[in-house]
N, C-alpha and C positions, 0 to 999 in steps of 0.2 A: 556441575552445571545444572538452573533447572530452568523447564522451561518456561513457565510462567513466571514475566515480570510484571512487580508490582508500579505503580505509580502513586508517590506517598510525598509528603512535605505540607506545605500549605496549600494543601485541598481543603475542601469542604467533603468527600469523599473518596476514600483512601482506596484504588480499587485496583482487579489485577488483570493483566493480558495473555491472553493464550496466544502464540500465534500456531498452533496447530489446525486451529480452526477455522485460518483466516480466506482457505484456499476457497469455502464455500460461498466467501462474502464479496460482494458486488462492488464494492470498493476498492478490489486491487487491482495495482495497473502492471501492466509491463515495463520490459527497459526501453521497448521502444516508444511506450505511450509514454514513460514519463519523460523521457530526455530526446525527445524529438524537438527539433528547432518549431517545427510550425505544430501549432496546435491549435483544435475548432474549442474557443473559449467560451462561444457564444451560445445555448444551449439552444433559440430556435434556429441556427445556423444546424447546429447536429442534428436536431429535429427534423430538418428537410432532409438534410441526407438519408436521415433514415428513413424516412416516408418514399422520397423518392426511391431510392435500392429498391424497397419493394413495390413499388409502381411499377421500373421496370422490370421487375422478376415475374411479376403478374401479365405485363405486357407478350413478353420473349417465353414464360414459361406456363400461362392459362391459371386459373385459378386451383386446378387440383394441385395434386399433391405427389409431386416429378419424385422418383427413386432417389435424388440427391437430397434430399432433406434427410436421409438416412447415415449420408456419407458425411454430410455436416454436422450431424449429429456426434458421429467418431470423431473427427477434426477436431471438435472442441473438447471429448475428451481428449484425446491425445495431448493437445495441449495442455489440456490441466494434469497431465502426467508428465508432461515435459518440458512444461512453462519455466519460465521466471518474472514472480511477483514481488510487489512491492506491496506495501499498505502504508496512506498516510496516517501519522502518528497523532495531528492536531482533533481528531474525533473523539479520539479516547481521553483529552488530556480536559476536552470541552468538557468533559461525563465525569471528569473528575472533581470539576468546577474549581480553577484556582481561584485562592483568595485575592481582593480587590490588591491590596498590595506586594503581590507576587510579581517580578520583573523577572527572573530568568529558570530556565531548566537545567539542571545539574544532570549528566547521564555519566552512571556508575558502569565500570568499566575495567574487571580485573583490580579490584579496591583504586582504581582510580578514577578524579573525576573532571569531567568534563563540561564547564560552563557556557550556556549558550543563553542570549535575550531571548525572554517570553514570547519577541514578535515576530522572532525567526521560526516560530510551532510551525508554518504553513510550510517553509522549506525542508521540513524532517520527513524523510521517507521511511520508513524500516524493508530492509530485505526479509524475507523470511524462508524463500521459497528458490535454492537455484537448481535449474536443470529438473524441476517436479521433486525433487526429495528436499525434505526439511533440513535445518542448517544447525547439526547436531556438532558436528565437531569444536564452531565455533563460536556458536549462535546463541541463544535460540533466534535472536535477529541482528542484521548488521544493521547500522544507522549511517544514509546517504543522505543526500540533500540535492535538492530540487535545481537549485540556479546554479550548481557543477556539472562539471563532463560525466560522462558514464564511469569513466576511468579512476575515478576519484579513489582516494584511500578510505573505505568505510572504517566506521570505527564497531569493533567486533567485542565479542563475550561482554554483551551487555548485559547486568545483575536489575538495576533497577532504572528508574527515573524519577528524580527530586525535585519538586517545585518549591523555588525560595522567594 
């Protein structure tokens, strides 16, 4: 098995994935950010939230700099040692630029392959990441999809991905 998959077919650039290195990238989400029924779509909706949180943290906690910014600081490593991440798949596949008459992705799969429409890219999630350890036995990523349950059967020991 190895870890980096390529994505090859009718690109315009043939290119490959790590996902070891995906735990650093600000694009991954959780299981529960991805498959939670309600979601803030809306980014100046997220915006105020985020503004606000820190209003009131600045309101309830003064402007300096309270011992728990320290304690939040571990929190989120912890998590990124304990998490489970997802990455969407449709980022990589834009950077690979399929060609104008490209209509689906083929995902290789234990020499088997698996067809999916081009405009389903935005439902592909990849796991890469469960319980903070990489997904070495079966992986290097599983492939979910976005509008299923958490429960879904991913499809695992992915080799490549093929745009035709």
């Amino acid at each position: 098995m190895q870890d980096i998959i390529p994505i090859k077919g009718a690109v315009n650039f043939q290119i490959t994935i790590d996902p070891s290195v995906w735990i650093f990238d600000d694009r991954k989400q959780t299981a529960e950010q991805l498959f939670s029924s309600i979601q803030a779509t809306d980014e100046m909706e997220e915006y105020t939230k985020e503004v606000s949180a820190h209003w009131d943290r600045e309101i309830s906690e003064g402007a300096v700099f309270p011992p728990t910014l320290k304690s939040e600081k571990k929190y989120k490593k912890e998590e990124l040692l304990s998490g489970t991440f997802f990455m969407p798949l449709a980022p990589f596949i834009r950077n690979a630029e399929p060609i104008i008459s490209a209509k689906e992705i083929k995902i290789i799969s234990q020499g088997e392959t698996l067809s999916f429409p081009l405009s389903s890219l935005e439902e592909i999630m990849l796991l890469f990441c469960a319980n903070g350890k990489p997904l070495k036995s079966d992986g290097p990523v599983h492939v979910y999809f976005k509008n299923k349950k958490a429960d879904q059967q991913p499809i695992k020991y992915v080799e490549s991905f093929v745009i035709a």
